[in-house]
Phi, psi and omega in degrees: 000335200279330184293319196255030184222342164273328182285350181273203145268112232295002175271013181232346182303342156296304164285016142308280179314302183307307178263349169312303214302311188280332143351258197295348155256020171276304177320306216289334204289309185302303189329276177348288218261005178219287193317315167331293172297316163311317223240317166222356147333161178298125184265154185246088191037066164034060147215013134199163167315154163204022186217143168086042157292103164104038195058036190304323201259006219259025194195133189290165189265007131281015165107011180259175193253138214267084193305280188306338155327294188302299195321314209261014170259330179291313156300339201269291180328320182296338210253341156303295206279342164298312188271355157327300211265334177267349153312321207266337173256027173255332165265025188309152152062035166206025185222135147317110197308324189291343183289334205254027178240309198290302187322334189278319176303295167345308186288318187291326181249340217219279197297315184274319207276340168300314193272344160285330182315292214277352176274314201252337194267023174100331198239355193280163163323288161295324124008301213255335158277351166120005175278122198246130168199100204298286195267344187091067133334301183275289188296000150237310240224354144319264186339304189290332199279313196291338189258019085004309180283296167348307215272338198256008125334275164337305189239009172061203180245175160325109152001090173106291194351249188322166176245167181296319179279001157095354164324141142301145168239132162301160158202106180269114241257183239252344188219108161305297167358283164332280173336271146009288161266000168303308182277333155272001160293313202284333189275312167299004167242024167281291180331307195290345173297282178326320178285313160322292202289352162299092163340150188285355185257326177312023175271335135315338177285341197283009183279318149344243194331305175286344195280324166330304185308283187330302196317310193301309196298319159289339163329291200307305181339289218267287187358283187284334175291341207262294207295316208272312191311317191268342154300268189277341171120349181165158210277159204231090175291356159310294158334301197276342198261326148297002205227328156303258190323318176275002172278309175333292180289352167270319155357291197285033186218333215236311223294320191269007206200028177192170198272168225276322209248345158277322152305316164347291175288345189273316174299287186314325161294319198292314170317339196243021187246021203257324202287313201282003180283322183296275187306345153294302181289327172329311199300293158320346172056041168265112214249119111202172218291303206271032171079022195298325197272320183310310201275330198258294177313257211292339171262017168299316181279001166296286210326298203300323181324293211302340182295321210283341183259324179273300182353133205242149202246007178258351196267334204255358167285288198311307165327281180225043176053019190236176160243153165188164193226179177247191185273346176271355168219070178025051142305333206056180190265021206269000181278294174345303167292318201280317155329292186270003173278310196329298175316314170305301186316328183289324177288333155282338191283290169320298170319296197291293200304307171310351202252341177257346170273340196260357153290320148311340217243314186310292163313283224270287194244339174094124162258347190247160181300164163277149183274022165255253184354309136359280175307309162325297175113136168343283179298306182306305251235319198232354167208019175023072166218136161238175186257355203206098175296310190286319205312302219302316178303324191276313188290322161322324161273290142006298145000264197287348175251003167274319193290295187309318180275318158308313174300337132333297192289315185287333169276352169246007148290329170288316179284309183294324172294287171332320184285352198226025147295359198298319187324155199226006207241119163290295182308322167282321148307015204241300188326297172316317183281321183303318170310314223276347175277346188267276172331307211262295183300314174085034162271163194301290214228142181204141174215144214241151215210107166236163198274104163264131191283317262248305190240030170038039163259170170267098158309055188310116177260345181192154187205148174236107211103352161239164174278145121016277172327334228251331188296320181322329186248346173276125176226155203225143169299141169307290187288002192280119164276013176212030161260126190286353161286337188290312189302316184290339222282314195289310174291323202067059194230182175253158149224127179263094144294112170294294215243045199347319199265012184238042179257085215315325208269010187253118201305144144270024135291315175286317188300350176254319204280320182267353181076034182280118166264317163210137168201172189252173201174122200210115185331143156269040192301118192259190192278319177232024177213191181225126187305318207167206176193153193238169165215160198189144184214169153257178190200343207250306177241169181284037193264161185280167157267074189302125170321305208303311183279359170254344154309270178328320162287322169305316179294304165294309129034282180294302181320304174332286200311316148307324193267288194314313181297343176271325171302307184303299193330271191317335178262341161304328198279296185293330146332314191270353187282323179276307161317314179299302154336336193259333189274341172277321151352277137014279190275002176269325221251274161005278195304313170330303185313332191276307179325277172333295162351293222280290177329328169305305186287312181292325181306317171304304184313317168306292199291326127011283199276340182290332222245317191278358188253328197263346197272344157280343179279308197296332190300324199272309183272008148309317169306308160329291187287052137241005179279315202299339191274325158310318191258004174285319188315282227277339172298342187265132159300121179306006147245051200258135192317283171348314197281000164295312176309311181294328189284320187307303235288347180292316215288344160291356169232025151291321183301299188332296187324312162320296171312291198291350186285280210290268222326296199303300220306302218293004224234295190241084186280145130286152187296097198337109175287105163290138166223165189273088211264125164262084195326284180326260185322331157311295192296010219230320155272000159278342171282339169296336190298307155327304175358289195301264198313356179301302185276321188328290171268018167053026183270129188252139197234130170228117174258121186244085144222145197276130159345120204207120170298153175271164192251169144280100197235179147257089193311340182259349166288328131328318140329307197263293181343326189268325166296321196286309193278335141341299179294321204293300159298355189273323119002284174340299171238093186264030154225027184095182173093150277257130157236100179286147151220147228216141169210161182201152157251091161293094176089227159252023175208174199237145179264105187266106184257147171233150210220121179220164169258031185283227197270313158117153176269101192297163187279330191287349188207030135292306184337328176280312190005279165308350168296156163316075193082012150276148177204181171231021197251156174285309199249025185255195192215347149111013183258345169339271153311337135318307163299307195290335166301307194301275193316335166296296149006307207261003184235092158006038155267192205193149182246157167196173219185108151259095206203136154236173181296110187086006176217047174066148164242155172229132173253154185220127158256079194300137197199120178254155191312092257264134138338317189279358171308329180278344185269000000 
């Protein structure tokens, strides 16, 4: 008690003594009447008592009183109520008295008095393997460190111990002094542990043993004063006072049964394993105050470890009438094994039965204090009682003038965030507001929710303290009259859910997704509407949701809601900034486009009505001269050499003619005579049409065609539409090779493909195809494809060219299906 009442805080020290006191007699009081009987009852396949229950055992069987019965009940009880109490201190100054009472009964009737049955009553499993724990290293004081580790699993660490980033902060206890004779009370009643646990013929031995003791415990002393000096820089009297206590405890396994300059050493290691043990469990974010799992836990299984290494067989005669050797003095190793399954058995038995009573005890009644109580302190929250009448008036002003400078530090951490909202980036300001409720405000957790108009839901768009991921699909009803965001959103108030998960008005979706137990919630206020609602919780601790901090959140809040409607403002403005842009974009690059047009078009009209004059001047003495080239013909004999020549020169200006056709088509196109036209069969006679120059130039044709509703066309112009594109591929490959043609019915229109295997179109001069008199022939004037653009065109239809370079091209001609087919 006195250790764990100097390492705490004078606002708890009332509650230290009270339950250490009643711990330990609800302990020792089960141990008597149940534990006792667990423990040296008539054993049950050597893993518990099953007799000598309730003092049962207490009169000899002539009828005298069993003196030694009382004796060994009065030490067994003490050492019951020891590992209670080193359990009740490593969870100091954050457990509930009633939680640290049922745990004490529990250890005291059920955890220590079972692992002693296997150890001490002769007849248990370990006994019978051959596992030695002279004073109870492993069975007290092992055993006590692990359900210790249980309790501070379980009940976490203290209020401040930690930072938001898991750093430690000391929290250094209130009386060294205390602190102190605690431990030299406990050492001078270390003997008397040791002396108990001595056999009744063993009593020559106790000069051994105690010199065992002292040496370890100084061992342990000098170690950790060594160890803290020569680290930091100066001695860490705490450290060393932990250092004491862990020599001790390595003793009590060791003190009988190994020489004087090996307690030494067993002890100066358990001393010097204090620091990095500290800083280990630190990682873990294990707050306890007198060190139990470093001083008790880990070196109780050093202590049980070293008999299996040390154990010397002239020490252990002397002692306890056996022999053994360790493994380090030609033992072999079976002492050794036999050490550590004990040690395991015990860290399971202990650890597990414990880590689940002290989760029940959690559940079921609360082991831990409210962290408003917590804060407070013990004594004031749980007997209005105090140990230091003045301290308590000075933490009382200390209190209130601690409170006032964090609401001071938060409202002006709030003024630097408000100040620094200026920002016009939604996301960075949403960010910004999420710091300053977490960080500033100091909740766990915070999550910000805006108003979509356009489908009247509420969004989380950000959150601090969730994963990212779990926020993306939660969406909240606008309008819901039994949602309490609806609610914050409609009233425009804050609301404090105390109890989230038995609260109707709370969505039961967010109650699975977020783990909510109580949280605040509070408008997003703009200048005449509401943004949204932000919520905030703890999650990390028990802490309340205090007016003050829900005051500092209304207050930001309000702030938030303004910057966010000025952020929104600026991002509608700039949408529309762009949308305007993209649409004078738009019509600038459109009148261009028309303007080119127009140019085009007058150009063409020009060169058109210019093309139709001249090819009519050319048209009239081609006539002449080709009456002439007829009457030379028929005046010459076929075989007068002269008439091949005159037949080119007829077949050239046949060519002419031909030319002069395509200016007029192109000059004066006429108007499509409609009819009803069968697409398939038209292709199937322009290829016949064709035929000769097919094979002639070894172009080979695979016809793909499909069932086809008949069109409304101008057949021959259609006609001229298929030879163009036919010559063209044929042009294409002047070394032969494959021309597919293809027809489908897309819809309401139907598709005409010519497919070729040439040379394939560079990206650079499709776009041209369709001018007017572009070409890439030697010998063409470029009007083909142009005419053939127009006439599709002139039948409401589309040209359309798939070709990349070196891999062939295909054109399709999209044509639509006549109405009256569908009626």
């Amino acid at each position: 008690t006195l250790v764990e009442l100097g390492s705490s805080r004078a606002k708890n020290a009332v509650h230290t003594v009270i339950k250490n006191l009643a711990g330990f007699t609800a302990g020792s009081i089960i141990f008597l009447l149940i534990g006792y009987g667990l423990m040296f009852g008539r054993s049950w396949f050597g893993l518990v008592g099953t007799s000598g229950f309730f003092l049962s055992g207490g009169q000899t069987p002539g009828g005298g009183i069993n003196n030694s019965l009382f004796a060994s009940l009065i030490f067994q009880m003490t050492l019951a109520g020891v590992a209670a109490t080193i359990a009740s201190g490593a969870m100091a100054e954050r457990t509930k008295f009633s939680g640290s009472l049922i745990y004490s009964l529990l250890i005291g009737g059920l955890i220590y008095p079972v692992a002693g049955h296997w150890v001490r009553s002769g007849e248990g499993w370990l006994s019978r393997l051959g596992m030695i724990d002279f004073a109870g290293s492993a069975l007290i004081h092992s055993l006590a460190g692990w359900v210790s580790l249980a309790g501070l699993i379980v009940v976490g660490p203290r209020i401040g111990r930690y930072n938001r980033n898991g750093a430690p902060i000391s929290i250094a206890g209130h009386n060294f002094p205390l602190l102190a004779l605690g431990v030299f009370i406990i050492w001078l009643g270390w003997f008397g542990l040791i002396g108990g646990s001595l056999p009744q013929n063993g009593q020559p031995a106790l000069g051994l043993i105690a010199i065992n003791t002292i040496l370890a415990a100084m061992g342990g002393t000098i170690a950790s004063l060594m160890a803290s000096w020569l680290l930091a820089g100066r001695a860490d009297p705490r450290l060393s006072l932990r250092g004491l206590l862990a020599g001790l405890v390595t003793s009590t396994a060791t003190a009988a049964i190994v020489s004087p300059q090996v307690a030494l050493l067993v002890g100066a290691i358990g001393g010097l394993s204090l620091r990095p043990l500290g800083r280990l469990f630190e990682r873990f974010r294990l707050d306890d105050p007198i060190g139990a799992l470093s001083i008790y836990g880990i070196n109780g299984l050093w202590g049980t470890a070293a008999v299996g290494l040390f154990a010397q067989e002239q020490f252990s005669r002397n002692s306890l009438g056996i022999s053994l050797n360790g493994l380090l003095f030609g033992g072999g190793w079976k002492l050794l094994a036999a050490q550590t399954i004990g040690a395991g058995a015990i860290f399971i038995w202990g650890f597990g039965v414990s880590l689940l009573v002290f989760w029940v005890i959690d559940k079921a009644f609360g082991l831990r204090a409210s962290a408003e109580e917590e804060t407070r302190g013990l004594d004031a929250s749980s007997y209005r009682i105090c140990s230091y009448p003045l301290c308590d008036e000075f933490q009382k002003r200390q209190e209130v003038i601690l409170a006032e400078l964090k609401r001071v530090r938060e409202l002006s951490a709030l003024h630097e965030i408000s100040q620094s909202m200026h920002s016009l980036n939604l996301d960075e300001i949403l960010h910004l507001i999420l710091q300053g409720v977490t960080h500033s405000i100091g909740f766990d957790r915070a999550r910000l929710y805006l108003i979509n108009e356009k489908e009247r839901i509420l969004e989380c768009k950000m959150a601090v303290g969730i994963e990212q991921e779990k926020i993306k699909t939660v969406a909240l009803p606008l309008d819901s009259e039994e949602s309490v965001l609806s609610k914050v959103v409609s009233e425009r108030k804050a609301y404090i859910i105390q109890d989230a998960r038995n609260d109707p008005r709370v969505n039961p979706k967010l109650k699975a997704l977020f783990n909510l137990r109580s949280f605040v919630a509070a408008p997003l206020q703009g200048r005449n509407r509401v943004m949204g609602a932000i919520t905030a919780d703890y999650i990390l601790s028990d802490k309340r949701i205090t007016k003050d901090k829900v005051d500092s959140l209304i207050t930001f809040a309000n702030q938030a809601g303004l910057a966010i409607e000025n952020a929104k403002l600026y991002q509608e403005l700039r949408l529309f900034n762009e949308e305007l842009e993209e649409r004078v974009r738009k019509a600038t690059e459109d009148l261009k486009k028309t303007q080119e047009q127009l140019i085009q078009s007058s150009r063409l009209s020009a060169l058109g009505q210019l093309s139709a004059g001249v090819a009519h001047e050319i048209r009239n003495p081609l006539t002449s001269i080709r009456i002439l080239i007829h009457s030379l013909l028929d005046r010459l004999s076929p075989e007068d050499i002269r008439r091949e020549d005159i037949e080119v020169i007829e077949n050239e200006i046949e060519r002419i003619n031909q030319i002069i056709k395509q200016f007029l088509d192109f000059a004066r196109p006429s108007k499509p005579k409609m009819e009803r036209v069968d697409i398939n069969q038209l292709i199937a006679d322009t290829l016949l049409l064709l035929f000769h120059e097919l094979v002639e130039q070894e172009v080979e044709v695979e016809q793909d065609l499909m069932p086809l509703p008949y069109i409304l066309a101008d057949r021959e112009q259609m006609r001229q539409i298929f030879i163009n594109l036919i010559l063209n591929a044929m042009q294409a490959m002047p070394g032969g090779g494959r021309l597919k043609v293809s027809t489908a019915v897309e819809g309401s229109h139907v598709r005409i493909c010519f497919q070729d295997e040439g040379r394939g179109i560079p990206e650079s001069i499709k776009e041209k195809l369709f001018e007017p008199f572009f070409t890439t022939k030697e010998e063409g004037i470029g009007l083909g494809l142009s005419i053939t653009k127009r006439i599709v065109e002139d039948h409401q239809g589309r040209i359309e060219v798939d070709s990349s370079e070196g891999e062939g091209a295909t054109f399709a001609v999209i044509l639509p299906v006549a109405l009256e087919y569908y009626s």
